[in-house]
C-alpha positions in Angstrom: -14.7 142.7 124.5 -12.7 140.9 127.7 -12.1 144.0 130.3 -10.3 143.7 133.7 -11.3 145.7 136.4 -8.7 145.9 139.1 -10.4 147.3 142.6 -13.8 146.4 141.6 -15.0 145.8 145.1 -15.3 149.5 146.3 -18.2 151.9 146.1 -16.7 153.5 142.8 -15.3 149.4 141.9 -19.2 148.1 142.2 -20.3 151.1 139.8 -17.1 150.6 137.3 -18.2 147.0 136.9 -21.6 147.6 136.2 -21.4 149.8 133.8 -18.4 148.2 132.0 -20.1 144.4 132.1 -22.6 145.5 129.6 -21.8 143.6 126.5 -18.3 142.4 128.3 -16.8 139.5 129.6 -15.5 141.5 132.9 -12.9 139.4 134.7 -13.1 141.6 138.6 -10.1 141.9 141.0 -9.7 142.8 144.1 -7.6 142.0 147.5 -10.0 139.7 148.5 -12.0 138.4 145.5 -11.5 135.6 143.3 -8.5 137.3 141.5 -6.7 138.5 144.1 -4.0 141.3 143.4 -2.3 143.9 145.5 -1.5 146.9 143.0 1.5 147.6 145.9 3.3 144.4 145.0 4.4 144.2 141.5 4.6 139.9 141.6 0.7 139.9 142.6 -0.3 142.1 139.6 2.3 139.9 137.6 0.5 136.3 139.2 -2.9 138.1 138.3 -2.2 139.3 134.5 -0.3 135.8 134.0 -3.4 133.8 135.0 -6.2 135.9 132.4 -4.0 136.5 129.0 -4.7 138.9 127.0 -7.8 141.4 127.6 -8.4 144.2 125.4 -8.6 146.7 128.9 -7.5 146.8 131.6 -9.3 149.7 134.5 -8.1 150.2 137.9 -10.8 152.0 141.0 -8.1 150.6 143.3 -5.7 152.9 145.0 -5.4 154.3 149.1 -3.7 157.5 150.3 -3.3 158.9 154.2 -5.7 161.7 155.4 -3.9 163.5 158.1 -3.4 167.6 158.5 -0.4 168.3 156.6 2.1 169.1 160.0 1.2 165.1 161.0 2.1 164.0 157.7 5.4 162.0 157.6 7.3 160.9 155.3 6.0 157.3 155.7 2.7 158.9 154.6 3.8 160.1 151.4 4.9 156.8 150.5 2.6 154.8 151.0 0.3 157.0 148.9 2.9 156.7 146.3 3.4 153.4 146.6 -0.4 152.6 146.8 -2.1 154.9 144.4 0.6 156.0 142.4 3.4 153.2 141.7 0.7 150.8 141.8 -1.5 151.7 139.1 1.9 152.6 137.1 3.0 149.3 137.7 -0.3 147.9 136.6 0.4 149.9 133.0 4.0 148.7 132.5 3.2 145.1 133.2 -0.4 145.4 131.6 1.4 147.0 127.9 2.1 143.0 127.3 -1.2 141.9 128.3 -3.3 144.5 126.2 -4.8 143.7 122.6 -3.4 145.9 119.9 -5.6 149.3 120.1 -6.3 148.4 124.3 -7.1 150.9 126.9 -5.8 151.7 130.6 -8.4 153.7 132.9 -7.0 154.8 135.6 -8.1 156.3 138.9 -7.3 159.9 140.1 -9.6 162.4 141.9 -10.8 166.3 142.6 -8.3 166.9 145.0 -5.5 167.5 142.3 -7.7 170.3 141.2 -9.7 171.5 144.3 -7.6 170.4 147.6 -9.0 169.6 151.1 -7.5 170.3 154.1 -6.1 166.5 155.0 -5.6 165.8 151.5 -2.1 166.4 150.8 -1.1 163.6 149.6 -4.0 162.5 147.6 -3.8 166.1 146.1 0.0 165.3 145.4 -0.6 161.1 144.3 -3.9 162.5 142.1 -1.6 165.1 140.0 1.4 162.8 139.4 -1.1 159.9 138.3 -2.6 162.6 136.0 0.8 163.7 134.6 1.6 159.9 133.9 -1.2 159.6 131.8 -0.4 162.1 129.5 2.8 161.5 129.3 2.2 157.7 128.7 -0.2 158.5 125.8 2.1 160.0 123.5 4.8 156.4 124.2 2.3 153.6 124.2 2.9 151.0 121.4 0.3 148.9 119.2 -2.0 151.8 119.2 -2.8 151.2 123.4 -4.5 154.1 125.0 -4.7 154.9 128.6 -7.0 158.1 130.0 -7.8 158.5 134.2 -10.9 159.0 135.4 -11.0 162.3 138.1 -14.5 162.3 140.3 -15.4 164.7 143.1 -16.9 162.9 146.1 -19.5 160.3 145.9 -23.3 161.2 146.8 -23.3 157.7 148.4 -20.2 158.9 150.5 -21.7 162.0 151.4 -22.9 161.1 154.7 -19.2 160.2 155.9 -17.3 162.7 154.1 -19.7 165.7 154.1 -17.5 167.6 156.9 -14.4 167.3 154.3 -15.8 168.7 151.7 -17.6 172.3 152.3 -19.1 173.8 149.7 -18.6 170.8 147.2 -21.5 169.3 145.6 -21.2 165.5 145.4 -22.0 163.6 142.3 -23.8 159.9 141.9 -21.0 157.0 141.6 -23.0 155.8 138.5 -21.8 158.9 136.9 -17.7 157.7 137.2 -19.0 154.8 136.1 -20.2 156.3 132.3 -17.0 157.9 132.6 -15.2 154.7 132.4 -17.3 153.3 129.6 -16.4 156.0 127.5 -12.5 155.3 128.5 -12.6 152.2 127.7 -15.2 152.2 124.7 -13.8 155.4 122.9 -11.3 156.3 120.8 -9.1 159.1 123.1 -6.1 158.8 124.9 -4.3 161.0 127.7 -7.2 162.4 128.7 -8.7 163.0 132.4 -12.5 162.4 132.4 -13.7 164.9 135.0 -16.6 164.1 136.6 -18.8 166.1 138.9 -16.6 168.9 138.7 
């Protein structure tokens, strides 16, 4: 199996590609790595799915939103979590369809906060819902038998220490956990799904 992992120099990236290497040739990208893409420019993911061909899935732990109380939020804020999180993993789907083996799989990248907001999280509450919406709606039109699922984790025990004071009450979860979640994305059979994980 050929998988490319898009964002796969992050805390939950490092963990993804682990897990998915196993038995995988795992081509990694990242802004800085030796396949460089920016999922908010649609003619880097183009350059990037032009120079591997075909893979049989393609997984994204890439994605950034503003954390700002929600009367400092601007409308510049929203849209760059849009653009970022949202429109780029979208645009990493609607390019990726012709890049995909017949039967191929998209994991994407949403979160808790959709579910179970924070105070500063608007727009990654707002980003993580739309980007879970997409993927059931893109499940019932892919072609060729592609699937496409996202995987939604709470926060990261490795995080914990920085992010804590963010999340009262919440119990965080081990990254290696998102990481099985993506192996059974990409290894299983269903589609338009969202793999919760810690929560």
């Amino acid at each position: 199996m050929r998988i490319l992992l898009v964002g796969a120099s992050g805390t939950l990236g490092t963990a993804v590609a682990d897990a998915l290497r196993v038995d995988a040739e795992l081509i990694t990208a990242s802004r800085h790595g030796d396949h460089p893409v920016d999922i908010t420019d649609p003619d880097s993911i183009a350059a990037l799915l032009e120079s591997i061909g075909t893979v049989d899935a393609i997984a994204c732990s890439a994605g950034v939103t503003p954390f700002k109380p929600l009367t400092e939020l601007t409308r510049a804020d929203y849209l760059a979590g849009l653009t970022d999180k949202l429109l780029g993993q979208i645009e990493l789907v609607s390019q990726g369809i012709d890049h995909l083996s017949d039967g191929g799989s998209f994991t994407l990248v949403s979160g808790v906060l959709a579910y179970d907001p924070i105070v500063t999280g608007a727009v990654a509450a707002t980003v993580n819902g739309a980007l879970d919406a997409f993927v059931r709606a893109a499940a019932i039109e892919l072609p060729r038998g592609l699937r496409i699922n996202a995987v939604s984790a709470t926060v990261f025990e490795e995080a914990w220490d920085a992010y804590a004071d963010y999340f009262p009450g919440h119990k965080p979860v081990a990254v290696a956990e998102a990481g099985r979640a993506y192996v059974k994305s990409v290894r299983g059979r269903q589609t338009g799904q969202i793999y919760r994980v810690g929560y």
